[in-house]
C-alpha positions in Angstrom: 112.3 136.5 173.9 108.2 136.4 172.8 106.9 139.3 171.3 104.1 140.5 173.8 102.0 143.2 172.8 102.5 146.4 175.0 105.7 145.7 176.7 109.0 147.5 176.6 111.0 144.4 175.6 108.4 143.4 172.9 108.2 147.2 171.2 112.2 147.2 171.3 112.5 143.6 169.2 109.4 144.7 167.0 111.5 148.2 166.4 114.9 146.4 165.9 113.9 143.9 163.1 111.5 146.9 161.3 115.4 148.9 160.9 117.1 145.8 160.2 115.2 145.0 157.6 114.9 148.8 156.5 118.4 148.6 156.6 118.8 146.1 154.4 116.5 147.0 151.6 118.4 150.9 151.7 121.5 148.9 151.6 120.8 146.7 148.7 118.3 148.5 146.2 120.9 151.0 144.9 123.4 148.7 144.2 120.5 146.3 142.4 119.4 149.4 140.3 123.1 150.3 139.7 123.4 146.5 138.1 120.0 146.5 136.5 121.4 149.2 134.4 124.9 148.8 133.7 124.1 145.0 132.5 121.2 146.8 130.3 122.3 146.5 126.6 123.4 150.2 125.2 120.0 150.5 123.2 117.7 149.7 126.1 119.2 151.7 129.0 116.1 154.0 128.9 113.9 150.7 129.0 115.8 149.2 131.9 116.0 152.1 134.4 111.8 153.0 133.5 111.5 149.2 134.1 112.6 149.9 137.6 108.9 151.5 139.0 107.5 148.6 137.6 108.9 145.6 139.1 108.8 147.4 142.9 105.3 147.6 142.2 104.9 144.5 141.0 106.2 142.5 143.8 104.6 144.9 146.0 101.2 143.7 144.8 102.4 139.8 144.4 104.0 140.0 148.3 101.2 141.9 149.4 98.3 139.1 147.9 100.7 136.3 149.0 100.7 137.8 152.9 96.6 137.7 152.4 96.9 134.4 151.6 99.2 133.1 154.0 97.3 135.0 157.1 93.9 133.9 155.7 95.1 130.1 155.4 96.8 130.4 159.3 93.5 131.5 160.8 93.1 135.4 160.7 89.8 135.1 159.8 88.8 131.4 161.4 89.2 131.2 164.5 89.9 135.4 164.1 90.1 137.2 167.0 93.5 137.5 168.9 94.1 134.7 168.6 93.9 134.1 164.6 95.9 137.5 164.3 98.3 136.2 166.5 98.7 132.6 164.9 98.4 134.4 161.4 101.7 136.6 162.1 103.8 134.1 163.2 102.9 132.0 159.7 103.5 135.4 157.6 106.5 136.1 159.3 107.8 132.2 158.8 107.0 132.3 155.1 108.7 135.7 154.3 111.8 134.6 156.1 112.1 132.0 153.4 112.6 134.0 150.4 116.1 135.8 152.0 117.5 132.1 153.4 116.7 131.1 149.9 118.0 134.5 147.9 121.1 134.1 150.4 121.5 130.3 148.9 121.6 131.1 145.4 123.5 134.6 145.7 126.6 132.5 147.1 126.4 130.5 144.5 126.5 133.4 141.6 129.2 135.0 141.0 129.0 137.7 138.5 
């Protein structure tokens, strides 16, 4: 199914894969933190857990210049217009579904 703008079907598959990957990140984070800290030596608990708020943010900032980049480079801004914005999603959207196939590679391959 393409995504068209202002349809029915188009809002539903835009609404569905916004709650999937909500979904997923409410899934996973807790567990993440839960390991971050229990791996954390007994001294540097306190360190580990504060460390938290700073890597979200982090890769908040990094993904958020990275998407820039990526729409910039697909056309956002030449040829702009509909068409660039529509060109430049597709290429952000291709680029961020890397980095899960890629995380799903290497988590079946670590076994803690």
């Amino acid at each position: 199914m393409q995504y068209r703008p202002g349809t029915v079907p188009g809002l539903t598959l835009m609404c569905v894969a916004l709650v999937a990957v909500g979904g997923g990140i409410g899934l996973g984070w807790p567990h993440l933190l839960t390991q971050v800290i229990t791996i954390a030596p007994d001294g540097q608990k306190d360190l580990a857990s504060t460390s938290i708020t700073t890597v979200q943010l982090y890769a908040t900032a990094i993904g958020a210049a990275l998407a820039g980049i990526v729409a910039n480079l697909a056309g956002f801004s030449d040829p702009g217009g509909l068409a660039g914005a529509q060109q430049a999603a597709l290429w952000v959207f291709a680029v961020f579904a890397i980095a899960p196939l890629l995380a799903t590679l290497v988590a079946r391959r670590v076994r803690l």
